[in-house]
TIMIFI-983121 format. One record per residue (C-alpha): x, y, z; residue number from 1; residue in three letters. Coordinates in nm, 3 decimals, padded with zeros to 5 digits, m for minus. Layout:
% TIMIFI-983121
- X;Y;Z;i;aa
- X;Y;Z;NUM;ala
...
***
This chain:
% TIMIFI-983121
- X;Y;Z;i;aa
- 04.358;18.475;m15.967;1;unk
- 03.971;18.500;m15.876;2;unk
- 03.885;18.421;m15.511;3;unk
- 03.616;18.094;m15.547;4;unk
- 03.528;18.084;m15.222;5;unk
- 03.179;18.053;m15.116;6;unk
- 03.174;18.271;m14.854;7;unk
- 03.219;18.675;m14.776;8;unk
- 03.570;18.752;m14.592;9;unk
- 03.369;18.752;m14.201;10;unk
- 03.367;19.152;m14.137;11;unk
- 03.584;19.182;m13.780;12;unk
- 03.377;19.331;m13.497;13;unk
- 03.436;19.427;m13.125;14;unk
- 03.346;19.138;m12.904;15;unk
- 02.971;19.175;m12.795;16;unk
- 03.020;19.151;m12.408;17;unk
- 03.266;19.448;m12.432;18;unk
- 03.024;19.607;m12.745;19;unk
- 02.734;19.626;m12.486;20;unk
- 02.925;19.839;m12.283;21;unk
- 02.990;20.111;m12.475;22;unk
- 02.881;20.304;m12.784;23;unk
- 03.187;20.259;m12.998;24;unk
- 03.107;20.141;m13.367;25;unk
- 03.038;19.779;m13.316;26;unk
- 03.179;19.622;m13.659;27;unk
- 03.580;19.746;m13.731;28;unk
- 03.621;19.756;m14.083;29;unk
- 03.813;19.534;m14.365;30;unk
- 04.201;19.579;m14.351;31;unk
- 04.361;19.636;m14.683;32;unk
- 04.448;19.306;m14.803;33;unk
- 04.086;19.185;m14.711;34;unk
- 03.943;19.409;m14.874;35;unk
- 04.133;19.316;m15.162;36;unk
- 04.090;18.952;m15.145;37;unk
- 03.729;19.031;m15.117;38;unk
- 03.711;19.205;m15.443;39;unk
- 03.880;18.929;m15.621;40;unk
- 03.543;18.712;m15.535;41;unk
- 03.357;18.973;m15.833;42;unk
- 03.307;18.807;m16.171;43;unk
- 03.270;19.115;m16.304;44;unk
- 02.977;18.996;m16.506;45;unk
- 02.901;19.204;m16.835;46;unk
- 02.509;19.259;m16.771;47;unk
- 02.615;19.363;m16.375;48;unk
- 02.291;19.291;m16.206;49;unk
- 02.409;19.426;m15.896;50;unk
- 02.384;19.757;m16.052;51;unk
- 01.992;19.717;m16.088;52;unk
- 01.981;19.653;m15.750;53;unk
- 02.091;19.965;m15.600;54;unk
- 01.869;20.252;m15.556;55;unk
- 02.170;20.521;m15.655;56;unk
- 02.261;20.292;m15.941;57;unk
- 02.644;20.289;m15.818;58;unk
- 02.923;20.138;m16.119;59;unk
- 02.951;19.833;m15.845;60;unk
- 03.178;19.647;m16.099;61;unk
- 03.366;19.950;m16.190;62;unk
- 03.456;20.046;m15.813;63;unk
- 03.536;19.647;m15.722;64;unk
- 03.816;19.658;m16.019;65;unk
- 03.996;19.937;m15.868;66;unk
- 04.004;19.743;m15.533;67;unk
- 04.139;19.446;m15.703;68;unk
- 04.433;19.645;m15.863;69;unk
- 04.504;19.868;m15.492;70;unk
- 04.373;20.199;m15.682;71;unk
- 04.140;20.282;m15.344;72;unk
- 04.071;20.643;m15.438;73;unk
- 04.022;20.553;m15.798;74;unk
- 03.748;20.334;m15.623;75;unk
- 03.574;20.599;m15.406;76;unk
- 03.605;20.873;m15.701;77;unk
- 03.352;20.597;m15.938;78;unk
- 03.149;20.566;m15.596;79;unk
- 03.093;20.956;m15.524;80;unk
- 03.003;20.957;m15.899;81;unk
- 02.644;20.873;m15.834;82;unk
- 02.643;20.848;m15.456;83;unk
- 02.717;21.153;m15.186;84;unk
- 02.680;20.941;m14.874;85;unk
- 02.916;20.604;m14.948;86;unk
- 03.065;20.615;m14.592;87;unk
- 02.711;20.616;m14.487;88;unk
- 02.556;20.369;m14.727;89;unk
- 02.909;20.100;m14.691;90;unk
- 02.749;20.087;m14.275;91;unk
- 02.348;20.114;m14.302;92;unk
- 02.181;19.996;m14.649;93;unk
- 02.056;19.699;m14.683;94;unk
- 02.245;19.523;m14.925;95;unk
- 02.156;19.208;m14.862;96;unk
- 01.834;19.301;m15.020;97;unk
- 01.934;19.511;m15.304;98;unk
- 02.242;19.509;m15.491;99;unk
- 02.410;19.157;m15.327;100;unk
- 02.084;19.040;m15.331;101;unk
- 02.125;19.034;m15.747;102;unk
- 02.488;18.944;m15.717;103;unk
- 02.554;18.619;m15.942;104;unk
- 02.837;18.484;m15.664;105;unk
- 02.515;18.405;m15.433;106;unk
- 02.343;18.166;m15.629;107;unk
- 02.622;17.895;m15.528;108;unk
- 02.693;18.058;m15.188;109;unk
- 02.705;18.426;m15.002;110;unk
- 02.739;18.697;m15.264;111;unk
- 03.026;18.964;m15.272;112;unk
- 03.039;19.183;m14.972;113;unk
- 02.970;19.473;m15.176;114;unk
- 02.853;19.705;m14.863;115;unk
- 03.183;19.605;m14.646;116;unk
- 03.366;19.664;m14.979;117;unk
- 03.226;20.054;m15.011;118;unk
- 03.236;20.149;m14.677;119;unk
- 03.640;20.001;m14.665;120;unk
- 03.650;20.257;m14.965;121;unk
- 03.468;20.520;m14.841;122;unk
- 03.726;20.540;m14.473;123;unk
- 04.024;20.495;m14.720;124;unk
- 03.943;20.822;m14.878;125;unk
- 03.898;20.953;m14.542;126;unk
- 04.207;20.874;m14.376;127;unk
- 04.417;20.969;m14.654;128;unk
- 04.217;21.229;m14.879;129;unk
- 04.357;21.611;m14.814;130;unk
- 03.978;21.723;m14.863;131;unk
- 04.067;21.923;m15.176;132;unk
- 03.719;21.887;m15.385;133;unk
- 03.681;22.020;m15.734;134;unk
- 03.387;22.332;m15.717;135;unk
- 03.198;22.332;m16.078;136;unk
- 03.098;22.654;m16.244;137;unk
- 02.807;22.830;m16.101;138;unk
- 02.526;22.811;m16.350;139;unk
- 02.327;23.079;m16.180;140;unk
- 02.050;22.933;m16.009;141;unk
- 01.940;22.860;m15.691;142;unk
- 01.797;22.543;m15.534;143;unk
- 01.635;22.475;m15.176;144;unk
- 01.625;22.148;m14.955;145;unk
- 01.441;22.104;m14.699;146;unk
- 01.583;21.891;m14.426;147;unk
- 01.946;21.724;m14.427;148;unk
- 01.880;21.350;m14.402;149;unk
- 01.993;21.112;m14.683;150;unk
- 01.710;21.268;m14.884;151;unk
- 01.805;21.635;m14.897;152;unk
- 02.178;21.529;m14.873;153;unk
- 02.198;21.387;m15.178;154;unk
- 01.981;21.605;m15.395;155;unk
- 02.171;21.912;m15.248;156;unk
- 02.513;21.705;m15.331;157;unk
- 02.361;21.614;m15.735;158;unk
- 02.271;21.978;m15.793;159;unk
- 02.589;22.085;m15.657;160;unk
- 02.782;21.911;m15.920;161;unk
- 02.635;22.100;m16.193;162;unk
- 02.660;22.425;m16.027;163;unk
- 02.343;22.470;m15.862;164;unk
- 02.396;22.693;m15.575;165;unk
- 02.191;22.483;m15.313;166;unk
- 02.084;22.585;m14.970;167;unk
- 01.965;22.335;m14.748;168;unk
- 01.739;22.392;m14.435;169;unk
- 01.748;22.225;m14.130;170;unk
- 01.525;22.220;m13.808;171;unk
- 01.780;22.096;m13.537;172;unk
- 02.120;22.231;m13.441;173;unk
- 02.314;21.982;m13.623;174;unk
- 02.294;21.861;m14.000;175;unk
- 02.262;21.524;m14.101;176;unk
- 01.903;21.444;m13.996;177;unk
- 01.788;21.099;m13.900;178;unk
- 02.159;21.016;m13.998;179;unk
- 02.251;21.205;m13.623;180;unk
- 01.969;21.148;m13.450;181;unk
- 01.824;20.818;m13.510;182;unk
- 02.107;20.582;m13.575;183;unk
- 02.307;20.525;m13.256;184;unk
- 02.677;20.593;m13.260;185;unk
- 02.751;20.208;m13.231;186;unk
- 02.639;20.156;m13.597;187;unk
- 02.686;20.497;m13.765;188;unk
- 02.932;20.719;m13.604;189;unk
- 02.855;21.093;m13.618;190;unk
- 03.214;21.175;m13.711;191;unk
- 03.116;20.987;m14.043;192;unk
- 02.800;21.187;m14.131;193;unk
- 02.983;21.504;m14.012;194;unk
- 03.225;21.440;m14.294;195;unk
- 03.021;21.374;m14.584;196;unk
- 02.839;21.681;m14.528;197;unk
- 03.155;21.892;m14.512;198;unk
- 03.239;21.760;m14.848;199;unk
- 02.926;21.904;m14.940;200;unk
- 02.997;22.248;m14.810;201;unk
- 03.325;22.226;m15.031;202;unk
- 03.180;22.185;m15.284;203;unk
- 02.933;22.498;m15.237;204;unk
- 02.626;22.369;m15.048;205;unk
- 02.570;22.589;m14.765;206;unk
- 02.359;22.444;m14.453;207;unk
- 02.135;22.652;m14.215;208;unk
- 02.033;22.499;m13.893;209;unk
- 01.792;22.593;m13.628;210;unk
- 01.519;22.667;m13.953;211;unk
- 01.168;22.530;m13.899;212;unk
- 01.037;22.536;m14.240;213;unk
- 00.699;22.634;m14.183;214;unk
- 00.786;22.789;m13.875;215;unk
- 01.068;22.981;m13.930;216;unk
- 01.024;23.036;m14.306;217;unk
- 00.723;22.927;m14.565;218;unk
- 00.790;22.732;m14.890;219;unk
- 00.653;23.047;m15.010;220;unk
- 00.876;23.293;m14.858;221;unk
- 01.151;23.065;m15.051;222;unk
- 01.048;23.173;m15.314;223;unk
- 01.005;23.503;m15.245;224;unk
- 01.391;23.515;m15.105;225;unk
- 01.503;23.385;m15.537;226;unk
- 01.523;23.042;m15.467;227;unk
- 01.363;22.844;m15.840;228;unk
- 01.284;22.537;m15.696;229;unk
- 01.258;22.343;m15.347;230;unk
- 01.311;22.000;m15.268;231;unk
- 01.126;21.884;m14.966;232;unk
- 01.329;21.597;m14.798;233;unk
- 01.202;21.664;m14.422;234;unk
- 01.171;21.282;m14.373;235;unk
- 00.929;21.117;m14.129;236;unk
- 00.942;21.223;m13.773;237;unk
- 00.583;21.205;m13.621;238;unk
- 00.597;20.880;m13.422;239;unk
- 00.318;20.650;m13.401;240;unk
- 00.139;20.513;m13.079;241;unk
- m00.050;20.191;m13.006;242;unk
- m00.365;20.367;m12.849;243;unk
- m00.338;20.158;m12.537;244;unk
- m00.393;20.252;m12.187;245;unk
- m00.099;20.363;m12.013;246;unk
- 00.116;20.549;m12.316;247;unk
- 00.123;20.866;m12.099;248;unk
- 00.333;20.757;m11.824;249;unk
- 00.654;20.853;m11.720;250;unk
- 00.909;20.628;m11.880;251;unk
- 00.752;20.554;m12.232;252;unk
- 00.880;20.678;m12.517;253;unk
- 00.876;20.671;m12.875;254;unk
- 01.176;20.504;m13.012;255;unk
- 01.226;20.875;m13.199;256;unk
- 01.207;21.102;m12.865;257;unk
- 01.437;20.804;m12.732;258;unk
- 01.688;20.792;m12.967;259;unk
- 01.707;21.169;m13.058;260;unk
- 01.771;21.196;m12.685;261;unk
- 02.085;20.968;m12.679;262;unk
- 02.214;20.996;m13.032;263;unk
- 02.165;21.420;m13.074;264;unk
- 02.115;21.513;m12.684;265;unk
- 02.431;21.337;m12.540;266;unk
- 02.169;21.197;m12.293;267;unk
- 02.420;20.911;m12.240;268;unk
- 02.636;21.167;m12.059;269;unk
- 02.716;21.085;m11.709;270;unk
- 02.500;21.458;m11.632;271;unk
- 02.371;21.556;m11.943;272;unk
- 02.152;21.853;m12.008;273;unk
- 01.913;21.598;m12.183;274;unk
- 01.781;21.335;m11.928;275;unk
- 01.670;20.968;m12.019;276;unk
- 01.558;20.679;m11.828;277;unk
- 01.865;20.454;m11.730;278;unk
- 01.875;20.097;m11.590;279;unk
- 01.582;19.861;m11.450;280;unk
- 01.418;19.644;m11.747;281;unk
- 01.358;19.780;m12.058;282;unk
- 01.049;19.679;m12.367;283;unk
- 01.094;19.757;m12.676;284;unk
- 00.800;19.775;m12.897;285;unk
- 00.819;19.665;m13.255;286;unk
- 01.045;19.435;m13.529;287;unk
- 01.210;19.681;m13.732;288;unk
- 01.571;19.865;m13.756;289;unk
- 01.508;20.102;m13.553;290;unk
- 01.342;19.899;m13.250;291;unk
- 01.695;19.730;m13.299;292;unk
- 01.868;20.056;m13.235;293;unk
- 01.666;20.140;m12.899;294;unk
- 01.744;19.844;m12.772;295;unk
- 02.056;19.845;m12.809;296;unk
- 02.111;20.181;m12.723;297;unk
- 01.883;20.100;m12.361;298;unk
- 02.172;19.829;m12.324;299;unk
- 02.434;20.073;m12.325;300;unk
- 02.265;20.309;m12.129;301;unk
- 02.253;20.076;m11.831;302;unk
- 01.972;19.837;m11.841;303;unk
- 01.920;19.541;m11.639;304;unk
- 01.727;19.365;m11.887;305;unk
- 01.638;19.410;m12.266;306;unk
- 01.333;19.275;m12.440;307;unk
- 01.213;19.286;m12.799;308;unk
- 00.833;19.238;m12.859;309;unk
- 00.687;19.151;m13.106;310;unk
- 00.354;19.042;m13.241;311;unk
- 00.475;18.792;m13.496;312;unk
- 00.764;18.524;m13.539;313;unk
- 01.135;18.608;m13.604;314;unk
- 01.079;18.491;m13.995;315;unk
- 00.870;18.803;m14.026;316;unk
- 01.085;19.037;m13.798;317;unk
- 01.184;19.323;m14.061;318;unk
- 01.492;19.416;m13.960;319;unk
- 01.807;19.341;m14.093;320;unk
- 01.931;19.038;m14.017;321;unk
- 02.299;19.129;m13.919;322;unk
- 02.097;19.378;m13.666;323;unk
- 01.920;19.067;m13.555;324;unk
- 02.223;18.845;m13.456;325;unk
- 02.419;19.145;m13.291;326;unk
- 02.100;19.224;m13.056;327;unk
- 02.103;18.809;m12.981;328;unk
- 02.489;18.816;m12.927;329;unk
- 02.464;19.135;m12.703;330;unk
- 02.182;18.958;m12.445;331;unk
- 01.875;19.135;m12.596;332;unk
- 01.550;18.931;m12.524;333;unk
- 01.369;18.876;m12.814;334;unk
- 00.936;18.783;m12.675;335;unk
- 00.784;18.682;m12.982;336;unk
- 00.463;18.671;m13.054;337;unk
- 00.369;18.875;m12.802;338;unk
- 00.125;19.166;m12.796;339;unk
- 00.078;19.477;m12.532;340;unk
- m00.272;19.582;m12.431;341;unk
- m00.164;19.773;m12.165;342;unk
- 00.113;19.962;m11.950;343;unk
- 00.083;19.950;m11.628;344;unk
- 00.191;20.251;m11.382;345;unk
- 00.198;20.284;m10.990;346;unk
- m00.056;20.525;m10.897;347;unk
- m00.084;20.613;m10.487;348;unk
- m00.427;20.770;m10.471;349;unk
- m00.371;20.832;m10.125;350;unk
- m00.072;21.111;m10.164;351;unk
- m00.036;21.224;m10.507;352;unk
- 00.240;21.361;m10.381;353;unk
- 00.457;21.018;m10.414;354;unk
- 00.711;21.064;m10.658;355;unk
- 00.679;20.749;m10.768;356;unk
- 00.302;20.824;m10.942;357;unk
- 00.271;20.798;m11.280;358;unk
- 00.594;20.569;m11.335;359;unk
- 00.573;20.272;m11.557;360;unk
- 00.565;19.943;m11.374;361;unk
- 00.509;19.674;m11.599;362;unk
- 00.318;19.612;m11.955;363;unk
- 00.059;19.353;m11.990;364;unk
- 00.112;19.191;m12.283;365;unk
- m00.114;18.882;m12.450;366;unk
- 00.019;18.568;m12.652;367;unk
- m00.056;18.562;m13.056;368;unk
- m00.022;18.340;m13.308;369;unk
- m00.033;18.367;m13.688;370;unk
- m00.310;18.369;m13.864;371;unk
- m00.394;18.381;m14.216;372;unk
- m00.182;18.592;m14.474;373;unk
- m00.238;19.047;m14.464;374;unk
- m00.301;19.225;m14.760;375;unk
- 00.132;19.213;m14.762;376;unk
- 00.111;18.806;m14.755;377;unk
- 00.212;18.819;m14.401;378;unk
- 00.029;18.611;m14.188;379;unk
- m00.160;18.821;m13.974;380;unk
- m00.104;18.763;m13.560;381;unk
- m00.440;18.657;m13.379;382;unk
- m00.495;18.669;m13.002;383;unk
- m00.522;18.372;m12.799;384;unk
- m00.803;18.460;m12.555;385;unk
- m00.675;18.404;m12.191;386;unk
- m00.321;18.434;m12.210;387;unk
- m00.236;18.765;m12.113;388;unk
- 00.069;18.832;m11.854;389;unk
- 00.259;19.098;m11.714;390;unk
- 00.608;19.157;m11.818;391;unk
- 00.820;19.343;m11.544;392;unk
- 00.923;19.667;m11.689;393;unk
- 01.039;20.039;m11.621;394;unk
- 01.074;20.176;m11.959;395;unk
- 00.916;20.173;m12.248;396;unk
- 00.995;20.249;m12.587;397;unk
- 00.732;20.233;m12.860;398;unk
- 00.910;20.182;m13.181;399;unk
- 00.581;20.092;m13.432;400;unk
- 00.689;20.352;m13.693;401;unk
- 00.623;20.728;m13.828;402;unk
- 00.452;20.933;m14.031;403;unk
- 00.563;21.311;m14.172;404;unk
- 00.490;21.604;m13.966;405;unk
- 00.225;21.784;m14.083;406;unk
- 00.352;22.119;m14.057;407;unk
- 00.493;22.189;m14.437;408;unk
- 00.164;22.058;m14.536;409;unk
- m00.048;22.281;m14.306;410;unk
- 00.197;22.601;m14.432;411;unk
- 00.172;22.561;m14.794;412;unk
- m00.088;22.579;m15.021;413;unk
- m00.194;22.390;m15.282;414;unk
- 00.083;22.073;m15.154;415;unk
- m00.142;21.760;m15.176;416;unk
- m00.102;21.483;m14.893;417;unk
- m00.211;21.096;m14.911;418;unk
- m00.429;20.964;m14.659;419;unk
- m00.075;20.850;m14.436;420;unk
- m00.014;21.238;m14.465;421;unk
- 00.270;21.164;m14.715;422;unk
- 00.351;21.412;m14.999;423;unk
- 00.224;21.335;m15.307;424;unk
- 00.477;21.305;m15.572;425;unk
- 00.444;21.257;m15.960;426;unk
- 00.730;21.005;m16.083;427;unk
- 00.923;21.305;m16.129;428;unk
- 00.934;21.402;m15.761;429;unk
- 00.719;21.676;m15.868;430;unk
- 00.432;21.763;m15.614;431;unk
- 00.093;21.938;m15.683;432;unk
- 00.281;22.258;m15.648;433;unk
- 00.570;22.402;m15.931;434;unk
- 00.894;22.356;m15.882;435;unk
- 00.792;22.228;m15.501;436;unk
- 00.994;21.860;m15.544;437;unk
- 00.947;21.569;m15.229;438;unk
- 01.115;21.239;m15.144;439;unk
- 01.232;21.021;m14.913;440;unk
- 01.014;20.982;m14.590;441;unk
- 00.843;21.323;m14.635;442;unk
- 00.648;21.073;m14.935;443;unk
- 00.685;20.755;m14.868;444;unk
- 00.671;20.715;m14.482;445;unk
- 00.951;20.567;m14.287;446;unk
- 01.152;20.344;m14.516;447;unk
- 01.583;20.302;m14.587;448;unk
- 01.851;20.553;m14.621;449;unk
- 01.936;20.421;m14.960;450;unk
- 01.550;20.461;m15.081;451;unk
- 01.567;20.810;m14.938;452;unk
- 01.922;20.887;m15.152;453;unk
- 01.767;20.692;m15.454;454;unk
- 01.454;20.980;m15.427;455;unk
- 01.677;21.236;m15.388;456;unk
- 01.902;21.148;m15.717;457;unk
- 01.573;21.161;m15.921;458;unk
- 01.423;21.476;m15.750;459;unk
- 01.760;21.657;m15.841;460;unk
- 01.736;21.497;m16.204;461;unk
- 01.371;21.653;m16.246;462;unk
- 01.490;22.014;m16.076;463;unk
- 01.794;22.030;m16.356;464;unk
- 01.579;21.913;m16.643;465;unk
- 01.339;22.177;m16.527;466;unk
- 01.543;22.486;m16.465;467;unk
- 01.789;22.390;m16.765;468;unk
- 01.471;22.470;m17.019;469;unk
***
């Protein structure tokens, strides 16, 4: 019998005044007769808009089916048929806005949990598969990525499959990119990312860490070592700054040096080798995911006090809204419509000796309210003249967004860059060099894990067509 009910089985989570505390994954997972009666809310409609609606064009229907009848695996193997990340993408896409936001359950009420549904799919496999993964035929070529976030992931994971053998290149010690070192434990743990890229590696992929392409190696010298193509997936880790007085003192940060530091450092340690500023009040800067994950990862490190602020109203905050309500639940301050102008430091002229000089002391920030709609239809925030006020602070964290580093681009050339410094991209993922293929936040900027994957799919697509001629 279908499930009619209007609303998604609630997904169970730890409570948030133990949560806050530590850095254990905050939401628990369905059991398996949830997850089942979950899957009996799918109509399993013939046109499947749901489909449409994800970026990796996953056989959502298909997958849901198998849940219904208790054939888990059978589940996960349609999943990994088009996606290489679904223990990833179950916890951090936002589904709400793509595939359940075309689900046909919604119209009359919340649509089917398909994220909760995947990721219950994706840990089944885990817990029970024996890792034994099915290596293709080499077809005799050779493939590199650059980088080993969702991006590179994925396109190293579709070439794989038809027996490209695919190196992929990464700058820090540990693969996964922003996957390890910008999503905090609490919401992605890095047991799960180190698992989907050992899959990988069975199934051929090697990774090499510690390589700075463009530092270490050129795109050129790639080529020059047999590789017939290169995907550049390096993502987007140049962060940007406000330009306001006071961004050099100790104790701001961008959310990127911030979270890198806790996430990929261990910073969190009781001594780590990595420091980070602990306790006292704590600002983050900005509305998006990832302002969400520094404060909530300043929480757990020990702070007093945790704002959000933010320069419009919640309605146009842009992270997820789940993200939202767990910051609220934890005791995160959200100071809306609110601007800073400046930070403010102590500064002892008379012995710069102090060790207190140069430490953050507070941010001036000045009330806004909205104006009339941006170029995006948002309505832009606008001053009001004599409200400014301090806002008693000791950190920082200036979480406004990033661009790509510029390095590849300085290294290689002939690679044309948009005025953001993205690579430009044909709709192909071809660049302005052959057989040099981009995507994810190397092109577009900062943007999802899912859009990343989706770029990556159609980058390996374009390398197979073109090496298969």
């Amino acid at each position: 019998m279908p499930n009619m009910s209007l609303t998604k089985n609630p997904m169970p989570t730890q409570d948030p005044k133990v949560r806050a505390h530590n850095f254990n994954e905050v939401a628990t997972g369905y059991s398996d007769e949830t997850a089942v009666d979950e899957a009996l809310r799918c109509l399993n409609c013939k046109n499947m808009p749901c489909v449409a609606g994800c970026p990796v064009n996953i056989h959502i229907p298909e997958f849901i089916a198998k849940i219904k009848e208790g054939d888990f695996e059978g589940a996960y193997q349609i999943i990994s048929k088009t996606s290489s990340l679904p223990a990833v993408c179950g916890r951090v896409c936002p589904q709400e806005t793509q595939c359940e936001s075309k689900c046909v359950r919604g119209v009359k009420g919340e649509p089917v949990g398909i994220g909760r549904l995947e990721r219950f799919v994706a840990d089944w496999h885990n817990a029970h598969s024996a890792g034994n993964v099915e290596v293709p035929p080499s077809n005799g070529h050779k493939v590199a990525v650059v980088g080993s976030g969702p991006s590179g992931l994925t396109c190293a994971g579709d070439l794989a499959k038809k027996g490209y053998k695919v190196t992929v290149y990464e700058a820090l010690h540990t693969a996964g990119g922003v996957l390890v070192y910008g999503i905090p434990e609490f919401r992605l743990p890095k047991a799960i990312v180190a698992k989907e890229v050992e899959t990988l590696k069975a199934l051929g992929v090697d990774v090499e860490t510690n390589v700075v392409i463009g530092k270490t190696l050129t795109i050129d010298e790639l080529f020059e070592m047999g590789y017939e193509a290169v995907f550049v997936g390096s993502g987007a880790g140049l962060p940007n700054f406000m330009g306001i007085p006071g961004e050099s003192l100790k104790g701001v940060y961008s959310a990127n040096e911030f979270l890198t530091r806790s996430n990929l450092m261990k910073a969190y340690r009781e001594t780590p080798d990595t420091p980070i500023m602990k306790g006292g009040n704590v600002a983050v800067v900005g509305g998006g995911n990832v302002a969400m994950d520094a404060a909530r990862t300043a929480l757990r490190l020990g702070a007093d006090k945790v704002y959000i602020v933010y320069r419009r109203s919640m309605d146009e905050l842009p992270a997820r809204k789940e993200e939202v309500e767990h910051a609220q639940e934890e005791g995160i301050e959200f100071r809306l419509l609110n601007n800073p102008v400046e930070i403010l430091g102590y500064n002892n002229p008379d012995d710069p000796r102090d060790p207190k000089n140069g430490f953050v002391t507070g941010m001036k920030c000045i009330k806004m309210e909205l104006g009339e709609p941006d170029e995006k239809g948002r309505r832009r925030p606008v001053a009001i003249p004599g409200s400014e006020f301090v806002l008693d602070v000791d950190t920082v964290v200036i979480s406004i967004g990033t661009s790509p580093n510029p390095l590849i681009k300085d290294t290689t050339k002939g690679l044309e860059v948009n005025a953001h410094g993205g690579i430009i991209v044909n709709e192909d993922a071809l660049t302005s060099r052959n057989a040099v293929y981009a995507g994810g936040d190397a092109v577009t900027g900062a943007a999802t894990v899912i859009s990343a994957m989706g770029a990556g799919k159609v980058a390996a697509k374009s390398i197979d067509e073109y090496l298969s001629k």
